[in-house]
Every structure is written in structure tokens, then in C-alpha cells.
N, C-alpha and C positions, 0 to 999 in steps of 0.2 A: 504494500500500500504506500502510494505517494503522501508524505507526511511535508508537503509544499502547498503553497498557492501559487497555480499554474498562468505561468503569462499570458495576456490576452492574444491567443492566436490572431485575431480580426487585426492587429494594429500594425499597421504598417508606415513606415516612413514617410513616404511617396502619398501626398492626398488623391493623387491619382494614377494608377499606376505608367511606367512609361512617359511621365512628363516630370520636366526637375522641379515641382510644388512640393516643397515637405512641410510636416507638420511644425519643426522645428520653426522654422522661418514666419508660418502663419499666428505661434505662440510669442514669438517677439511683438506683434505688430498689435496683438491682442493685451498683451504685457503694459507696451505701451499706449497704448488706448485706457487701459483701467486708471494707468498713471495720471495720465489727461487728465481726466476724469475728477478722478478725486484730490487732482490739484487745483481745476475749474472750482470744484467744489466748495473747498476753501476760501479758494478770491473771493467768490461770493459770499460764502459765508461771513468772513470778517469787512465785505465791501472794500479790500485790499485796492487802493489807485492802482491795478494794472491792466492795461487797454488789454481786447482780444489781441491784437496785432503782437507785443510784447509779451503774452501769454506765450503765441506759436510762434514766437521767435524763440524765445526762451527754451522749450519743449525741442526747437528744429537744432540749437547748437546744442540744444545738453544732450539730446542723443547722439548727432554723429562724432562728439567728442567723446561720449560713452563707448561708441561702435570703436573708435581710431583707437584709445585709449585701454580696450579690451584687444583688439587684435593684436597692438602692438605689444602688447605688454605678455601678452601668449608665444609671440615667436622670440621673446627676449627671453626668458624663464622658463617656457615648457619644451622649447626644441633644444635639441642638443645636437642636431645633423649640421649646423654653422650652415646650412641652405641659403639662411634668407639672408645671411650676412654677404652671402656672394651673389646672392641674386634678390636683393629688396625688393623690386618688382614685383617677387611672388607674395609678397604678404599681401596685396590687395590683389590678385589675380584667383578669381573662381575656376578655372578650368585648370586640370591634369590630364596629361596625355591624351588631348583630344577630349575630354570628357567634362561635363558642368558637375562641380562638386561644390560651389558653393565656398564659404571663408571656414574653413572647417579650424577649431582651436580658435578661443575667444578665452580669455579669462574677468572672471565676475570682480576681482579684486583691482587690476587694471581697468574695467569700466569707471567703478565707484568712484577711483581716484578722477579720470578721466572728465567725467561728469560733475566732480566738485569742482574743479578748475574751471570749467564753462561756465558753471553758476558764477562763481566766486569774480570772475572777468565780466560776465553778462553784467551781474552786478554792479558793478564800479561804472562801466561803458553809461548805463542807463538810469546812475544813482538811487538804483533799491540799496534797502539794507541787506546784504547779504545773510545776516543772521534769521532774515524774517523770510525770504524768498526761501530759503536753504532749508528752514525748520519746516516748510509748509512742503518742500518736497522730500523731505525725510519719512512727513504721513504719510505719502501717496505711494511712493516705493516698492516698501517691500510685497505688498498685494500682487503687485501686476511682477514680481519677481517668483511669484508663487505659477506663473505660467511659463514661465523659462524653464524651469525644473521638470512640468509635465513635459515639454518636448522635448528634453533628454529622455525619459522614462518612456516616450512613445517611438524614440531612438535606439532605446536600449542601449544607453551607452551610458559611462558614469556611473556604473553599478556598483553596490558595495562588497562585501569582502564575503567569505564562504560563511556558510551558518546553518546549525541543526533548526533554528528557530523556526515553529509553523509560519510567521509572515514571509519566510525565505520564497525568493521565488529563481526561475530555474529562464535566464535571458537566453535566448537563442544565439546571441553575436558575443556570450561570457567566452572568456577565454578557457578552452578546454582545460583537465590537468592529469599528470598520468597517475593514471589509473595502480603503475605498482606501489605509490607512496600508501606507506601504513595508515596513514591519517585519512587522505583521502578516499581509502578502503571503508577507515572506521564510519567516516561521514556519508557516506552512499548507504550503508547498511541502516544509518540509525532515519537516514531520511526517506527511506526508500526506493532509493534512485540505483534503479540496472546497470552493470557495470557490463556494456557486451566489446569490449576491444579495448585497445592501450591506454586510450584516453575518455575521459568521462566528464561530463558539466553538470555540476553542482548546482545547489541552491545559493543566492545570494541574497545579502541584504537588500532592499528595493532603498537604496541613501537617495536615489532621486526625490522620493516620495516624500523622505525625514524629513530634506532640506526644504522641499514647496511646505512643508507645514512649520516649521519651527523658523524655519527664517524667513518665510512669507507667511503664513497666515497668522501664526503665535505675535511675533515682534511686529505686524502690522498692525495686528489689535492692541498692543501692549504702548506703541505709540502715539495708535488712532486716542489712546483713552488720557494722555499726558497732551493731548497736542492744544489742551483749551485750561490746561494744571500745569501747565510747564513751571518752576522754579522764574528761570530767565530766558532772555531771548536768545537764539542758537544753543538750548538744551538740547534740541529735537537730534540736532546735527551729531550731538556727540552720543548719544544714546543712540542713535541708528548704527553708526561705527562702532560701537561697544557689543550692543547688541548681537550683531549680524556675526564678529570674529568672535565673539563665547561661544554660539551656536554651532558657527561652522567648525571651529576647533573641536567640541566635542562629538561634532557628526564622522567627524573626519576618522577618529576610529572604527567607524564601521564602514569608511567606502577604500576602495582600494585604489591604493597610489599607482600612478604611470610606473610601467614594469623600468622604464628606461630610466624614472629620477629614481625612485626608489625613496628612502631617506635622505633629507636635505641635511639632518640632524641628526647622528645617532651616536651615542650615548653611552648606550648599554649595546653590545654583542649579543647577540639572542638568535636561535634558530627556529625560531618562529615561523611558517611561511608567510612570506609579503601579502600573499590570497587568504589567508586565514586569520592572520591578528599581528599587532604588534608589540610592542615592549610600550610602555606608558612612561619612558625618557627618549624615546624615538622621535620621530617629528619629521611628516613629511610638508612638501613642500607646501601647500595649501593650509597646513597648519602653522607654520613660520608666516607668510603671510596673513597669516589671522592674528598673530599676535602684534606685528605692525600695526593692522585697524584696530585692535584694541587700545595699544597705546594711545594712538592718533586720539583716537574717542576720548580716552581718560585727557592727555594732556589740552585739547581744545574746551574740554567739559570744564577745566581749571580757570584757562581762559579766559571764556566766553562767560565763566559766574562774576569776571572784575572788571570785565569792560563796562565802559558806559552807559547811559542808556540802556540798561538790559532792562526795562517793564518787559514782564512775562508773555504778555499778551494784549495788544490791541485793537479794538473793532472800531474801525474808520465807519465817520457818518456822512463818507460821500461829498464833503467839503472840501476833502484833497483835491478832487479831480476838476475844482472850477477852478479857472486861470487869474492867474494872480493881477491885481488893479493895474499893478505898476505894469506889467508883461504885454496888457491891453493896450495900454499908454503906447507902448515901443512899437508895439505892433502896428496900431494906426500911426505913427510916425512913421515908420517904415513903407508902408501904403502909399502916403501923401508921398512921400519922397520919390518912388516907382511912379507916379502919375506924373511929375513935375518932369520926372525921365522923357519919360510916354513923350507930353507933349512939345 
């Protein structure tokens, strides 16, 4: 008896088969749209002075600096082929050998930073306060990050490590393991899984599934509920950065590291398999970057409670957004002055 929950057969990459639509791609777009959304939401809610226009301005660079800032930051850290060092080109080229595959390698840790820099620049550009712009996209986040995650998991890709556990589930594209290791003997028997030839696929954590709930849905809720109780202004900021590297640092014990980084960090010597667990002074790469956004969070959270002007929260009555007496005055000066051109 299969003592697993079995992948969804029906799921497949390709939203249609034969065309390069995948669901991955369609989850980004959905991601961001909820983001929209409930950053829209917001502005109105507190009647925030930002036009629509500044809205999707705002939305159009803090993504493709997300995107720039996540790919880049994938082929700095996650390759080790020196590829794209001899041929940069390829980090923004979707085709291989003739074939559309898409920006395959993104990492979530290069967006985040990526995307704070847009804001933090947008900001200054168009004199919002940073801290209030920043906090309000802190709420929206991690929700619409919670659909990034399902399109790994309907990718089958970023699966976590081996496990007896009944929520174990058993990925078609898991990397096989052979079948003569004792261990992976032990674990086939107790889960139920046939051993017919050299190598055999196990049950895996489903860590896609952890992460869309703990670092999307949990920490969305957990900021949606501070974001009208916050302390100070730019609390949101540092709580989202805190947040997000506790979570993914303790997720990250159950999903399994890139066979080729392995540990960025180790510690302790353990013969543990890499597919089946770790030593808990090990530390692989997505965990060393988690503990950077954690800092980041802590030391801006110090910050952001001594700076200025921190009122916790504001709700504008709509009086920002009418133009200033004197601004009028110039303005009509400047008119007469264009007509006197004119004639």
C-alpha cells in the first residue's frame, strides 16, 4: 500500500499542450495582479495623494526591477558553469538550442532586493515617502507570492527532500536514487513504494506548498493585521524582510539544495544524504541568504523606529491632492507669459 499522496496526474506545465504557455508564467502575472490589487486597495483606503498614473508607474518599474534583479542575481549565485560570464547575452535570452524555454533560474531573494531599490529610487524621483509607499507594498506582497510557489509545484520543480511523512508526495521530474542504498531501501518499504530496477523515486516533501502558505499566506495575514497597528512608519518594511528569511530559513530544511551548490556552509561533516536531511550547522545557500534579509529587517527595523517623522499611520483627507495657491499663481504666470510668446 502507497502510504503517499499521489501527484496530480492532470497537471501539467504547458497550459496547452504543444504551445510554450506554462502555468508558471501565467502564476507570475496572477501574482502580480493580486499585488495590484491590494496595493490599489490601500491608496484608497488611506486616500494616499497617488494619481492612477504613479500607481502603474510605480507597479511597471518595481516589477521589471524585481524580474532584472531576480534573474541577475540567479546567474551570479546559483550557476557555477561561468556561462553567462562568457556569454551575458544569455541571461536574458529564452531560447536553447533552437528551442523556447523561457528565463528559467530566477531567484526570490535577488527580486526582493531588486524591487526595494525601485521603490526606494521611485520614491525620491516623485517625492513619496519611501517609508509609507514601501510599508503599503510590504501588505500586498507576500499574497500574490503565494502564486509563485503554486507554479513551481505545478512545475514540479523545487521539491523538498525524501520523507516517510503521509503528506510526502512522489514528483515525476524528482531526481531518481539508487535503489542499492540501505536507506533508500529502508524508505521505499516503510512508504510503500516498489522498488523494480536500480533506481527508484521516493516521496518528497511538497516545500513548494510550505512556502505558498507560510511565506505567502501566514506572513500576508500577519502583516495585513499590523499594517493599520504598525509601531512606526516603515515597520511594514522591516517585518516583511524578517519575516519572509525566519520562514524560508526554517523551510529550507525540508526542500532540497541544488545537487551542484550543495552547502554554502558546513560546519559539521555528516553523512547524511543531501536528498534526505541535513546536519542543523549546515546551511545551504538559500539559507545564508535568508539570514542577510533577516538582518536587513532587524537592522532597518532599528532605523526606521529613530527616524523622523515616523506617525505610525496616516489617512489623508484628500486635501493633498489640491494644488497649492502659490503653484496656481506660477502657473497662470507661466500661461500669460506663453500667450505674450504666441502673439
Amino acid at each position: 500500500m502507497l502510504l503517499t499522496i499521489p501527484y496530480p496526474s492532470w497537471l501539467r506545465p504547458e497550459i496547452f499542450s504543444g504551445l510554450p504557455v506554462r502555468w508558471y508564467g501565467l502564476m507570475y502575472i496572477v501574482a502580480f495582479g493580486v499585488a495590484f490589487l491590494l496595493y490599489r486597495y490601500q491608496v484608497r483606503e488611506r486616500k494616499f495623494p497617488m494619481s492612477d498614473d504613479d500607481l502603474s508607474g510605480l507597479f511597471f518599474w518595481g516589477i521589471l526591477a524585481l524580474l532584472l534583479g531576480a534573474r541577475i542575481f540567479s546567474t551570479i549565485i546559483y550557476d557555477i558553469s561561468d556561462i553567462y560570464r562568457r556569454q551575458p547575452w544569455l541571461i536574458f535570452w529564452p531560447f536553447r538550442d533552437g528551442q523556447f524555454t523561457g528565463l528559467q533560474g530566477m531567484s526570490y531573494h535577488g527580486g526582493a532586493f531588486g524591487g526595494l531599490l525601485a521603490v526606494a529610487i521611485f520614491a525620491k524621483v516623485k517625492r513619496f515617502s519611501f517609508r509609507e509607499i514601501g510599508d503599503m507594498f510590504a501588505a500586498a506582497i507576500p499574497l500574490g507570492f503565494t502564486f509563485g510557489r503554486l507554479g513551481n509545484f505545478i512545475n514540479g520543480e523545487l521539491y523538498g527532500r525524501v520523507t516517510t511523512s503521509p503528506i510526502g508526495m512522489i514528483f515525476p521530474n524528482a531526481a531518481p536514487l539508487p535503489a542499492s542504498e540501505s536507506w533508500v531501501q529502508e524508505i521505499a518499504e516503510i512508504t510503500g513504494v516498489a522498488i523494480t530496477g536500480s533506481w527508484v523515486n521516493l516521496p518528497r516533501h511538497p516545500s513548494q506548498l510550505y512556502q505558498a502558505f507560510f511565506e505567502g499566506i501566514v506572513l500576508w495575514a500577519i502583516i495585513w493585521f499590523f499594517r493599520n497597528r504598525k509601531p512606526f512608519k516603515g515597520f511594514l518594511v522591516g517585518l516583511y524582510f524578517l519575516g519572509y528569511g525566519v520562514f524560508r530559513f526554517f523551510i529550507e530544511f525540508f526542500r532540497q539544495p541544488d545537487a551542484h551548490l550543495g552547502f554554502r556552509i558546513e560546519l559539521v561533516r555528516s553523512d547524511i544524504p543531501i536528498a534526505l536531511g541535513q546536519h542543523p550547522l549546515n546551511f545551504t545557500t538559500g539559507q545564508v541568504l535568508c539570514f542577510w534579509m533577516i538582518a536587513f529587517g532587524i537592522i532597518w527595523l532599528i532605523i526606521a523606529s529613530r527616524l523622523p517623522n515616523r506617525e505610525p499611520i496616516r489617512f489623508y483627507t484628500g486635501e493633498e491632492n489640491k494644488p497649492d495657491p502659490v503653484d496656481k499663481i506660477k502657473e497662470r504666470n507661466k500661461q500669460r507669459k506663453l500667450r505674450r510668446k504666441l502673439r
